[in-house]
C-alpha positions in Angstrom: 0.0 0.0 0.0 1.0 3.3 -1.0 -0.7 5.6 1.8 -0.2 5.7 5.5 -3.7 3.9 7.1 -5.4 7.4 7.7 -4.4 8.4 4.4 -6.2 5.4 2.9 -9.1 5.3 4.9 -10.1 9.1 4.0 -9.3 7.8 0.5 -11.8 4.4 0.8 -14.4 7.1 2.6 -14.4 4.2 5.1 -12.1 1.8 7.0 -9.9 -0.8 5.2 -9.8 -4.1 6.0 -7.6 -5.8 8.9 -6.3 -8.0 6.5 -4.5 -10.4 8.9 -8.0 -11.4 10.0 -10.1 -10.3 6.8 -9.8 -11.1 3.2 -10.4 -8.5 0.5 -8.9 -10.0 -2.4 -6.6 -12.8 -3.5 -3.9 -12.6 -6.3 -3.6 -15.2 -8.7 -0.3 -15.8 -10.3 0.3 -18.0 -13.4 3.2 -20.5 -13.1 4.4 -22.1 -16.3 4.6 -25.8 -15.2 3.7 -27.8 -11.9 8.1 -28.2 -11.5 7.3 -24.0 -11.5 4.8 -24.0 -8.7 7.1 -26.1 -6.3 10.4 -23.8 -6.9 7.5 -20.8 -6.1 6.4 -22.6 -2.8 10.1 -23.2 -1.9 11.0 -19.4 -2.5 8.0 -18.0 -1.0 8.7 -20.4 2.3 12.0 -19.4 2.5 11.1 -16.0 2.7 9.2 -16.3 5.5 5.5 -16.6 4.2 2.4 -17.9 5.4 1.8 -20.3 3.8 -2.4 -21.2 3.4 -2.9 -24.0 1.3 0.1 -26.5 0.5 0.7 -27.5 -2.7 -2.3 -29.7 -4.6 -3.5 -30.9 -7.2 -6.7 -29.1 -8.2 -9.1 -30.0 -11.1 -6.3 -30.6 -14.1 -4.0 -28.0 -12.5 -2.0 -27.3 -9.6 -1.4 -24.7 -7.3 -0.4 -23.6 -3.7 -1.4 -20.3 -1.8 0.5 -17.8 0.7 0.2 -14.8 2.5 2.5 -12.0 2.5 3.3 -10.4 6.0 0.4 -7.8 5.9 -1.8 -10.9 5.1 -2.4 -10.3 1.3 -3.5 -13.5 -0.4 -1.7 -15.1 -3.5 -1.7 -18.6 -4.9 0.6 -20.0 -7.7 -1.2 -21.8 -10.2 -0.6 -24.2 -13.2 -3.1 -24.8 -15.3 -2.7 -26.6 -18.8 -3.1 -24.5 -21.6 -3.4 -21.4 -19.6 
């Protein structure tokens, strides 16, 4: 976020989300192969993520999810053809 908290609030009109107990959005991110999602997880878990959801298959892809430390959501996915 680009804006201090007050600054953003004024901006929403409102009060923005606590997002280490809310969920406003979740960012999808497209991996090129499954072998891509696994180096993601390791990097991500490395760094100190939260990591959600483990890797798994899902339908005919693939894909993990995280949480950055101000609790954003993200998942890596593969999906054939995609």
């Amino acid at each position: 976020m680009f804006f201090i908290p007050e600054r953003f609030n004024n901006a929403l009109r409102g009060k923005s989300a606590d997002t280490k107990t809310e969920n406003e959005i979740i960012f999808s991110l497209s991996a090129d192969s499954r072998e891509n999602v696994d180096e993601w997880y390791e990097i991500v878990k490395k760094a100190g993520a939260k990591i959600f959801s483990e890797p798994e298959n899902f339908q005919q892809g693939y894909t993990f999810g995280f949480a950055d430390p101000d609790g954003h959501k993200f998942n890596f996915l593969y999906w054939p053809g995609m």
